[in-house]
N, C-alpha and C positions, 0 to 999 in steps of 0.2 A: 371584867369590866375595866377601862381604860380610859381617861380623862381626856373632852373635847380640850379644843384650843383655848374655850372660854371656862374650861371646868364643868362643862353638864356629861353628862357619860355617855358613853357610846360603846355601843353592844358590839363586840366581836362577830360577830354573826347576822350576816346582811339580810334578814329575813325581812327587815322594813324597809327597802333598799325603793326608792322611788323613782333617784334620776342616777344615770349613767353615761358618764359622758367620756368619751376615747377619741375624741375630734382630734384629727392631725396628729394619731399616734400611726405613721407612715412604716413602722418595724413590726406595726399589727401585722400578725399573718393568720390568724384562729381563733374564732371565739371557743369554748367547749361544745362540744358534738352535740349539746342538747342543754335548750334552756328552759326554766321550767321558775322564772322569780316572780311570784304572783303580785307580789306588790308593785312590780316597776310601770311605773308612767312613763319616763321620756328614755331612748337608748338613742343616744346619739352615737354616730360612727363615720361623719363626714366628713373626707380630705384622709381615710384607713386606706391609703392607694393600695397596698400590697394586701387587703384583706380581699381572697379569693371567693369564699366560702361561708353561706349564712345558714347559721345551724340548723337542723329540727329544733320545732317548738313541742316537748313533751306533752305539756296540759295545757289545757284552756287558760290563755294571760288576759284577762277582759278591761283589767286597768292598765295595761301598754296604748296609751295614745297617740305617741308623736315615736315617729322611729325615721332616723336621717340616716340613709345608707349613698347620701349621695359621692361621686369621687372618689369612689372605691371601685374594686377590679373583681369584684362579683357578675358572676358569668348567669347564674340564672338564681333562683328563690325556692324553695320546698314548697309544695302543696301546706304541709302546715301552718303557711302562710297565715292560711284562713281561721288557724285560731284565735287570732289576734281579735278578737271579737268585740274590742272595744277600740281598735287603732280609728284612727279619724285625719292624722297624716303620715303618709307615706312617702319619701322624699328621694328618689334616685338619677336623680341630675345628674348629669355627664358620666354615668356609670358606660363607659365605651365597651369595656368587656360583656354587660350584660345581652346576650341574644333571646332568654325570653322568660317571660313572665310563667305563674303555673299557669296549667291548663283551664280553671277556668278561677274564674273570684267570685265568692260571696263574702264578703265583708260591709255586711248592712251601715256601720257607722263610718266609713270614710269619708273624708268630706273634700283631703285636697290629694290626687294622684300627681306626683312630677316627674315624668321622664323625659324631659326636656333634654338634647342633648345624646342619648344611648343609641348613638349612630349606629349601633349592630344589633340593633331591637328589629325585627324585621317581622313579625308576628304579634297582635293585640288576642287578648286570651277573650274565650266568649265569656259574658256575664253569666250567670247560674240564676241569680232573682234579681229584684228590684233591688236598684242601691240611690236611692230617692235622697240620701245624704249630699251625692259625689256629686259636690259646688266644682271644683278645681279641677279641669285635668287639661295638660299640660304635655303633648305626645311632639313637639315643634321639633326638626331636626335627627327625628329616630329615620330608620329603613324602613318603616312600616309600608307593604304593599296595599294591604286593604281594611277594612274596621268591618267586625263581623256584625250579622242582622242585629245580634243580643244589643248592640249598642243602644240601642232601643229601649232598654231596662234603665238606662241612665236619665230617672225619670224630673230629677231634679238638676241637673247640667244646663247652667246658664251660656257658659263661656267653652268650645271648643277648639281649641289649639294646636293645629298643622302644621303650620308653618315650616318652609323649605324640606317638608314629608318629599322627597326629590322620587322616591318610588311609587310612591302613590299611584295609581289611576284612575280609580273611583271610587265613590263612596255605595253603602248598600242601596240596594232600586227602592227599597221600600223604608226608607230610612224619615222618620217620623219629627226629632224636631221642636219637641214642641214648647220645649221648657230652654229653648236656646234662646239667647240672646245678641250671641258674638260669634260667628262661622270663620276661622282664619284658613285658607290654605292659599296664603301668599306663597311664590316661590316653590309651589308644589310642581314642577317644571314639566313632568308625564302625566298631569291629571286633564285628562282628555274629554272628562264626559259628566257633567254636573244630573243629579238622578230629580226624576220626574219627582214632582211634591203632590201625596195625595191625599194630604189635609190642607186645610186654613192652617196657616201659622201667623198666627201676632204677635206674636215676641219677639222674633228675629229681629231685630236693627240694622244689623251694621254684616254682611257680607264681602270678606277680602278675597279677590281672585284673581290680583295680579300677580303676572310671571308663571302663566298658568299656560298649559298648551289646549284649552278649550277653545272649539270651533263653534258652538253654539251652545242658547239657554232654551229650556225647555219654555213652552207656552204657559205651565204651572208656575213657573216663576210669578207670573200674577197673584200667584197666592200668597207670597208674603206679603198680609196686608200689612203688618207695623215696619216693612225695610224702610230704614232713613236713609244708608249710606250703602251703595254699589260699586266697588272697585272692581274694574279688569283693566285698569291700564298694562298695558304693553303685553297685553294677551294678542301674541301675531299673528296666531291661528284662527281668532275669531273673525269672523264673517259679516254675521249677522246676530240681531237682536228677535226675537219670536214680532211675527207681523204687525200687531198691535202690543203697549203696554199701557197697564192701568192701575200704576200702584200709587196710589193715593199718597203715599206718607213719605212718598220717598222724597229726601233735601239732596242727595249729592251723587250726580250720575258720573265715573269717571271712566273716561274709554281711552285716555292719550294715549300714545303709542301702539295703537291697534294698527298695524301699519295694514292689513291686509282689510280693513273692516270698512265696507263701498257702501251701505245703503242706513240710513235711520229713520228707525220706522214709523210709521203713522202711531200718531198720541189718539188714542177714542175718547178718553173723557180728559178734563180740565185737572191739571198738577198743578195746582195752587200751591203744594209746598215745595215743589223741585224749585231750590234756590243758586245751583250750581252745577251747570253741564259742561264737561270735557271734553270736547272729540280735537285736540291741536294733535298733529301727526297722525292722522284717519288719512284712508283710502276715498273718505266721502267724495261724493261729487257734486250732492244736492241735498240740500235740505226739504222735509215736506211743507206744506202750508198751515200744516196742522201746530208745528214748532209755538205757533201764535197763541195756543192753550196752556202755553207755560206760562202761566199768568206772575208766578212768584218768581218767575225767573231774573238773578240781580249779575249773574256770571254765565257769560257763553264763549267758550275759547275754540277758537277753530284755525290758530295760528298752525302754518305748517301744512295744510289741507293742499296739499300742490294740484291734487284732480279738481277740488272744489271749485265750477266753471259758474255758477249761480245760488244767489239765496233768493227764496221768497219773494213774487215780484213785489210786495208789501210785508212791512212789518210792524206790531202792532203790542210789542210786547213791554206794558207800562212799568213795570218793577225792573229792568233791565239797566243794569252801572256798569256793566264791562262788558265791551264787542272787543274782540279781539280776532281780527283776519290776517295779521302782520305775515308775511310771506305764502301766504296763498297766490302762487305766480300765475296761472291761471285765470282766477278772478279778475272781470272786467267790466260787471257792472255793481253798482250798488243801488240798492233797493229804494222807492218812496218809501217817504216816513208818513203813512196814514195822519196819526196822532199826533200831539206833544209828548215826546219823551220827555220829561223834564228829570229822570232820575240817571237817565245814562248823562254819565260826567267822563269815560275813558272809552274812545273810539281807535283802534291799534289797524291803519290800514297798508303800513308800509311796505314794502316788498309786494306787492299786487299788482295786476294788469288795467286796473282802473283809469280810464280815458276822462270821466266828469264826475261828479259829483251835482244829483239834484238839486231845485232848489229848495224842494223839501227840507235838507240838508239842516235848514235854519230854525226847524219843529224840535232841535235838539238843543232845548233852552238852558241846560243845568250842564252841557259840556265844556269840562274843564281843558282835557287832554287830546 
């Protein structure tokens, strides 16, 4: 027995050993071939560059929680993995050497996955059962080509994380969703083909799919009844939108930089909450008549639209604070204002082909700009 710092004793023998911490010991090159500390809770090994190799796990460790192997030069993980039967975070950020996880995972308690970063991950391992824990996972920046059906067991995943997935192509056909909140795959540059949805999903929000090489959405995309926000800007490949949409919840439709994308489509019911539509640098040419159901509409930017030859021979849309047509060169007439717009205050028509302006013109009581 040997005396702490403060005089309380401390056992020679780590048998009660809880935290372990080797952060930014970079001349790490090995842990022992095999670890078996039942007591240990946190095993940190973050910023171990030179630690190649993570040991077998002999026995079942059910109180190892938190294990940081991030920025280390581990190439893959033991199937042992799975003893960790109590881990809840698993942390392997910018692990560049790692190319792939074990074959499959059950680890019912995890809660946060990070491989953010493991540019030579080119492979997601399938799930074995339901892991209704796993809050966090975090794949943005791996190789990953594809996410296997199992994904589906990740019954509790709010928040899904792609991001610049640059190999990517698609996600599974039958990929479910349901407990998402957050779908990233900005920057996923080869993901070509968004999968048909064959449930109601209400949870979904917020969908990112710019910088995406996607040509089109499927007509199910009406099913995310709770999407608020819709990003594809500067999707080049995209085309077109499915012929009608009717997603009630949605606030923010962004399509700029769609430079190939000619037609938008007919609205069938009233979007009272869409507050903010993008199409500036669209291939548009025309808008429908229907555009006039966007009752909450306070933002419509269509600067840039160089095909855009007409809007709507009327427009009617009372919540509306920003038109924007600035360089639509094309454009040469503008529309009767039916109503009092009293809420548009920013009218942007510079750079256009515009010969008069109605007298309608003066229905635009609240314009500032």
């Amino acid at each position: 027995m040997s005396l702490g710092p403060r005089g309380r004793g401390v056992s020679n023998k780590p048998t009660g050993l809880t935290v372990l911490n080797l952060n930014w010991c970079r001349e790490l090159k090995s842990l022992p071939s095999s670890i078996h500390m039942g007591s240990l809770q946190t095993l940190n090994l973050s910023g171990c560059s030179n630690l190649e190799k993570f040991p077998e796990i002999s026995g079942v460790m059910e109180k190892l929680s938190e294990l940081y192997l991030d920025g280390t030069a581990i190439k893959e993980l033991p199937l042992s993995i799975n003893k960790l039967t109590g881990l809840t975070i698993l942390d392997l950020r910018g692990c560049r050497e790692l190319k792939s996880l074990t074959s499959s995972i059950h680890m019912r308690s995890l809660q946060t996955l990070n491989l953010s970063g493991c540019s030579n991950l080119e492979m997601f391992p399938e799930i074995s059962e339901v892991m209704e824990e796993l809050s966090k996972l975090y794949l943005n920046g791996t190789a990953i080509k594809e996410l296997p059906l199992s994904i589906n067991k990740l019954t509790g995943l709010p928040i899904l994380d792609l991001r610049g997935c640059r190999e990517l192509k698609s996600l599974p056909s039958n990929i479910q969703m349901r407990s998402f909140r957050t779908l990233d795959l900005s920057h996923c540059s080869n993901f070509e083909k968004f999968p048909n949805i064959s449930d109601v999903m209400e949870n979904l929000s917020e969908l990112y799919l710019q910088w995406t090489a996607i040509k089109e959405l499927p007509s199910s995309i009406n099913k995310l009844k709770g999407l608020t926000l819709l990003d594809l800007r500067h999707c080049r490949e995209l085309k077109s939108l499915p012929s009608n949409i009717h997603m009630g919840s949605l606030q923010t439709l962004n399509l700029s930089g769609c430079s190939n994308f000619e037609k938008f489509p007919e609205i069938s019911d009233a979007m009272e909450n869409l507050s903010e539509l993008y199409l500036d640098g669209t291939a548009i040419k025309e808008l429908p008549s229907s555009i006039n159901k966007l009752t909450g509409l306070t933002v419509l930017n269509l600067s840039r639209c160089q095909e855009l030859k007409s809007l709507p021979s009327s427009i009617y849309m009372g919540s509306l604070q920003t038109l924007n047509l600035s360089d639509c060169s094309n454009l040469e007439k503008f529309p009767e204002i039916l109503d009092a717009m009293e809420n548009l205050s920013k009218l942007y028509l510079d750079g256009t082909a515009i010969k008069e302006l109605p007298l309608s013109i003066s229905k635009l009581t609240g314009l500032t700009v």
